[in-house]
C-alpha positions in Angstrom: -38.5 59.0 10.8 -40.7 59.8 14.1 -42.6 56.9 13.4 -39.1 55.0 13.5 -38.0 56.5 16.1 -41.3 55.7 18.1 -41.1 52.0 16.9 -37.8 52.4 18.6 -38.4 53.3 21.6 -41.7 50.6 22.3 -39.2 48.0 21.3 -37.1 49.4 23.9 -39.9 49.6 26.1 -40.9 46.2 25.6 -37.4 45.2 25.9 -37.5 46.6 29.6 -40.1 45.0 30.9 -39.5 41.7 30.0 -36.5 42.4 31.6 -38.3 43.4 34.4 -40.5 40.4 34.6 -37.7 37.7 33.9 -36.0 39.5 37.1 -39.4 39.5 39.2 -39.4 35.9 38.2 -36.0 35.1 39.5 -36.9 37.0 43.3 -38.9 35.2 46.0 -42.8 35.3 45.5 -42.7 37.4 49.3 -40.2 40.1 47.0 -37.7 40.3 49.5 -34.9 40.2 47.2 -31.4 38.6 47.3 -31.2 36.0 50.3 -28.4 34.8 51.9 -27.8 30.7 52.5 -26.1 29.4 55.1 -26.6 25.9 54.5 -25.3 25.2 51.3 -22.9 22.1 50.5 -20.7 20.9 48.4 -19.2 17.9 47.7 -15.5 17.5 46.0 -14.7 14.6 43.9 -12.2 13.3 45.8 -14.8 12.9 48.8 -17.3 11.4 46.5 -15.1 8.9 45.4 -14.1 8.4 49.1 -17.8 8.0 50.0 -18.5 6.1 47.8 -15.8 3.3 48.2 -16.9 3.3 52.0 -13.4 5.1 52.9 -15.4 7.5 55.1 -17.0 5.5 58.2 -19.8 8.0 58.7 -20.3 9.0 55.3 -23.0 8.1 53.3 -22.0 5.4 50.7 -24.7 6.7 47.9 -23.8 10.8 48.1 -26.3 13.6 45.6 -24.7 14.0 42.9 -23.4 18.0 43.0 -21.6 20.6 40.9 -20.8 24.2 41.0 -23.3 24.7 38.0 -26.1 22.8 39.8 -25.7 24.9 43.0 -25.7 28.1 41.0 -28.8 27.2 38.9 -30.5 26.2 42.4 -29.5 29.9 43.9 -30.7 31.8 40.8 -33.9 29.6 40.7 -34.9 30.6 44.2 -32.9 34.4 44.3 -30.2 33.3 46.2 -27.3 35.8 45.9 -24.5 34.3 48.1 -24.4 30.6 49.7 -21.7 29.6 52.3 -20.6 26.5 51.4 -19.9 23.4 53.9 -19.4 19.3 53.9 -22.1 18.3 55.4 -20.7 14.0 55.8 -17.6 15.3 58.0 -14.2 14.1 56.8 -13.6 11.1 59.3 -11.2 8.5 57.7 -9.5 5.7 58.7 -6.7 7.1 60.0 -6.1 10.9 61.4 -3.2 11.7 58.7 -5.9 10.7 56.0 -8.9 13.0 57.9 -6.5 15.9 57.8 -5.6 15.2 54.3 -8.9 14.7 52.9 -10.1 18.1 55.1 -7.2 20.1 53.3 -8.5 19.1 50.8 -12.1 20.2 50.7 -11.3 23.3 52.4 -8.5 24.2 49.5 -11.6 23.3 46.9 -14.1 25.7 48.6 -11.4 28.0 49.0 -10.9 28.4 44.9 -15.1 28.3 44.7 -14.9 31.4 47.0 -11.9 33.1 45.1 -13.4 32.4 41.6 -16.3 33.9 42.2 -16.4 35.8 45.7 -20.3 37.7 45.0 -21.9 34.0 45.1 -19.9 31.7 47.6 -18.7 31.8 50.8 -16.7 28.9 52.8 -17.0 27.1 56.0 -14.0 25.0 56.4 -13.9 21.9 58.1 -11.7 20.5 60.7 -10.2 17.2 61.4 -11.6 16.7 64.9 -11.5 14.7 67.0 -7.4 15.5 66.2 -7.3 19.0 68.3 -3.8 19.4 67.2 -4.3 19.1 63.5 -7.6 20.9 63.7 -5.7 23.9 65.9 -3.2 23.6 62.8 -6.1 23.9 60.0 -8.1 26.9 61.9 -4.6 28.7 61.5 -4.0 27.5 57.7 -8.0 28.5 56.7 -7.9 32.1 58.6 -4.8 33.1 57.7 -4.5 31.6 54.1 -7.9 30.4 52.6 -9.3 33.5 54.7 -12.5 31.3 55.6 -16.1 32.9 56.5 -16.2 30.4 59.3 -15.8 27.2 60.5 -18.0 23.9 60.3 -18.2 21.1 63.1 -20.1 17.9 63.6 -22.9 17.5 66.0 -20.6 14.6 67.7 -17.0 12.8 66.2 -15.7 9.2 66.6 -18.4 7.0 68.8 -20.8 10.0 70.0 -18.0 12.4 71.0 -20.2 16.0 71.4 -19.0 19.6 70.6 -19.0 20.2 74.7 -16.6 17.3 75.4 -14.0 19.1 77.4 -11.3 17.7 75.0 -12.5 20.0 72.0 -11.9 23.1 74.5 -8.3 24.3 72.7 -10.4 24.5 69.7 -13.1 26.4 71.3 -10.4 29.0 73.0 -8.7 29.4 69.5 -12.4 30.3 67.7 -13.3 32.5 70.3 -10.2 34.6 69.4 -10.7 34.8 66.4 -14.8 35.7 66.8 -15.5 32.6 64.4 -18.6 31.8 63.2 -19.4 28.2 63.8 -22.1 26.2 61.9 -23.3 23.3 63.6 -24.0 19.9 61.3 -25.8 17.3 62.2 -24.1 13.7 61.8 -26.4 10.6 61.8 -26.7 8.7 64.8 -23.6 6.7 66.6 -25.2 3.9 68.0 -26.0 0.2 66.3 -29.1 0.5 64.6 -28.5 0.6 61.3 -29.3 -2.1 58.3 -28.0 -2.6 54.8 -26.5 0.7 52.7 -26.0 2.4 56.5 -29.6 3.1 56.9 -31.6 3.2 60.2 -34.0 0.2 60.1 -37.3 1.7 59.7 -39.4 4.1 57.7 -38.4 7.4 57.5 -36.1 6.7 60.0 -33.9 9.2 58.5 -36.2 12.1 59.4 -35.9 12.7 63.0 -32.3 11.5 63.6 -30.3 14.8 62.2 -32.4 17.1 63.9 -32.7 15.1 66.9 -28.3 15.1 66.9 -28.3 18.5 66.8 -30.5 18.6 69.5 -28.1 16.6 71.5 -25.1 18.9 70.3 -26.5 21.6 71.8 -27.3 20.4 74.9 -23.6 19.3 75.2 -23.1 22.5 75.1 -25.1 23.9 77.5 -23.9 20.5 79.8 -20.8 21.7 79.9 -21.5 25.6 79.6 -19.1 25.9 76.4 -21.2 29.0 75.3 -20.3 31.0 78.6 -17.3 30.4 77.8 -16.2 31.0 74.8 -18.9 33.7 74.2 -17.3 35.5 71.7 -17.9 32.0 69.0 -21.0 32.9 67.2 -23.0 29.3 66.9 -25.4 28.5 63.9 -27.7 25.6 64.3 -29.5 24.4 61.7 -33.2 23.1 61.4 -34.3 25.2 63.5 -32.1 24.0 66.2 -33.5 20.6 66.0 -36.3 19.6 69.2 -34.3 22.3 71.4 -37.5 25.0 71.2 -39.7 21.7 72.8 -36.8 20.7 74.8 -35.6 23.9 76.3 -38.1 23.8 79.5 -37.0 19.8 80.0 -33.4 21.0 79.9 -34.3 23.9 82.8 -36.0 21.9 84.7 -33.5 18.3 84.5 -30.4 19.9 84.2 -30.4 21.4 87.9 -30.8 17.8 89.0 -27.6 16.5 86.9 -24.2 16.2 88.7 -21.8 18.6 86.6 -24.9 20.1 84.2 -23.7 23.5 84.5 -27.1 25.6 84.0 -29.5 24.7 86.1 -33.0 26.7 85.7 -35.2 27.5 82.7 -33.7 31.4 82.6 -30.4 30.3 82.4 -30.6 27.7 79.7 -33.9 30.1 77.5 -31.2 33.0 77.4 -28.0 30.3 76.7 -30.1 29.2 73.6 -31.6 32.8 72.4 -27.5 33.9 72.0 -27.7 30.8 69.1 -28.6 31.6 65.6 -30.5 29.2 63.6 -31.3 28.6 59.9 -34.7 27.6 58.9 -34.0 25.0 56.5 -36.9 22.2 56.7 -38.1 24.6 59.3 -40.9 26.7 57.1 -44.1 26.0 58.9 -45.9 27.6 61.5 -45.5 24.9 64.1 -41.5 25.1 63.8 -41.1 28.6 63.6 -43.3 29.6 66.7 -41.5 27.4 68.6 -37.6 28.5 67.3 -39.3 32.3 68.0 -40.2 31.8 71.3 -36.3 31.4 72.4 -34.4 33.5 69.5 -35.2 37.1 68.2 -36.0 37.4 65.0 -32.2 38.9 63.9 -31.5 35.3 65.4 -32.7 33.4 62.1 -31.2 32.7 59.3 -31.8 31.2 55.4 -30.6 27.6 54.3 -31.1 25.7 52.2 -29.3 22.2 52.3 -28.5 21.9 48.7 -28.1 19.3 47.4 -29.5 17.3 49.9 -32.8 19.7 50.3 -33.1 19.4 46.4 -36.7 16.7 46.7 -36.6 13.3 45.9 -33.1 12.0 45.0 -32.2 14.0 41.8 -35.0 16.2 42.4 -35.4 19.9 40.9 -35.0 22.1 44.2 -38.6 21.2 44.9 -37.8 21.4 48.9 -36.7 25.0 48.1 -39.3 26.9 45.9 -41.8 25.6 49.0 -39.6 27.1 51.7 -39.3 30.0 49.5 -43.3 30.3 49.0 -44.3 29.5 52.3 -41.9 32.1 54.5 -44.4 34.7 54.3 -46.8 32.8 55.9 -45.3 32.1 58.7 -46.0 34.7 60.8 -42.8 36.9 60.7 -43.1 40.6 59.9 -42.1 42.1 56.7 -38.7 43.6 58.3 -38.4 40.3 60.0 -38.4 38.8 56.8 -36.0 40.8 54.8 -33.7 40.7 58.0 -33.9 36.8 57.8 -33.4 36.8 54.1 -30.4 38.8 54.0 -29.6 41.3 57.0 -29.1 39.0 59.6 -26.5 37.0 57.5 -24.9 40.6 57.2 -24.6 41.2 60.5 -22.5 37.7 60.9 -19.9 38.1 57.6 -19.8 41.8 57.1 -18.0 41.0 53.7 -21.3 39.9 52.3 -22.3 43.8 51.5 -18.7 43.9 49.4 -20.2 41.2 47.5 -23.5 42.1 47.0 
């Protein structure tokens, strides 16, 4: 019977540490548990199709293929406890009945992929700007109905319209009331050079451009000193805030010499761009990071991901991922800098988040 017993209890034993490995398995190699993803997106058949068909001017035509189960197996790969979801293509159609439509649309589908299961998703719902009226109509139907984390907006609309454009400053006066959190996509490029299947005409091509638009979204910003203004919107720029970090000093020293730039100095614009937060997403290296640290304090950063898009090669396995996951202790940051990055800063922005965790 003792024997039993103890046969028992190393099968229980047993039990528990493989338990306790599979777990270890599923957490970061730097062991700083449960991260939080900003830059997470999703894609709702009806867009797809949309896409697809060409129906969306600056929307790529040949879209990842994503699903709920393929963004969950990616977060529980890589120890990913919540994402905040967002369309990443923008919902410009033809017409600006058929943007709003199609943005009710994929708000209402992150909104049930939030309510169905609230401990893994969050939402950032999208608005059909350029239309300030009907986006001033959607900030009011996503706060006080789909009860959205925050809001997403293009790096520019229509033909290179930026987020400081003093037409978007309704929107901007309605967000800072309501303390939104706004994450800022990149969109590709607006001018002409593009060849077949809406790709820019040379190699790797692709690479700079997003960065380099949020890059120009931000400065639009700063042009027109939307941050001073609406202080109370909390900004979220992804990549590492594109070339801004090499830029910033440029932007000091130029922007005093621009009719109607309205910073003008290197301190003005280094403490405009350290009130940003940014996620590190493609961002994982030495050479980025030093340069995003040098403007924004380490509670400043924040973890994405870009699923699906960050997923590796086209119908890749998250490769992109497991090396920003294995490389972020090597980067320089402390241990608490780390774990704030990984899950406390993100905290700090959706207060929910520790409800969910």
């Amino acid at each position: 019977m003792r024997q039993k017993t103890k046969m028992g209890s190393g099968a229980a034993v047993a039990g528990a540490l493989l338990a306790t490995r599979a777990e270890a398995a599923r957490r970061p190699a730097s062991g700083l548990g449960r991260y939080v993803d900003v830059h997470h997106h999703f894609l709702p058949p009806e867009l797809v199709e949309a896409m697809k068909a060409s129906k969306v001017p600056a929307g790529n035509n040949n879209p990842p293929q994503w699903s709920r189960s393929l963004s969950l197996k990616r977060m529980d790969e890589n120890a990913i406890a919540t994402s905040i979801m967002s369309i990443s293509e923008g919902v410009e159609m033809a017409t600006p009945s058929e943007s709003a439509r199609m943005c009710r649309l994929c708000n209402d589908y992150g909104a049930k992929l939030m309510s169905d299961t609230p401990a893994r998703f969050g939402l950032f719902a999208t608005l059909p700007l350029p239309d300030v009226n009907a986006s001033l109509k959607e900030i009011e139907y996503v706060y006080g109905t789909l009860h959205t984390d925050g809001i997403v907006m293009m790096s520019h609309y229509a033909d290179g319209q930026y987020l400081g454009d003093p037409a978007f400053s309704p929107v901007f006066e309605e967000l800072n009331r309501r303390n939104a959190v706004v994450f800022v996509h990149p969109k590709g490029p607006f001018y002409g050079a593009r060849g077949a299947n809406n790709a820019i005409k040379y190699n790797g091509g692709g690479i700079p451009e997003l960065p380099i638009d949020t890059t120009r979204a931000i400065i639009s910003l700063l042009g027109e000193g939307t941050a001073d203004r609406f202080p109370d919107v909390r900004f979220i720029f992804p990549h590492a805030g594109g070339a801004i970090s090499s830029l910033a000093s440029r932007v000091g020293v130029l922007g005093s010499r621009t009719p109607g730039f309205k910073l003008s100095g290197y301190d003005k614009v280094a403490k405009a761009l350290g009130t940003f937060y940014y996620d590190i997403t493609n961002s994982v290296r030495p050479s980025s990071m030093n340069g995003i640290r040098a403007l924004a304090a380490p509670t400043k950063l924040l973890f994405g991901t870009d699923v699906p898009y960050g997923d590796g090669p086209r119908d890749g396995r998250g490769e992109f991922i497991k090396e920003a996951v294995s490389q972020l202790p090597h980067v320089g940051l402390s241990g608490g800098d780390l774990a704030a990055l990984s899950r406390q800063n993100a905290e700090a922005l959706f207060p929910r988040l520790k409800q969910r965790s």
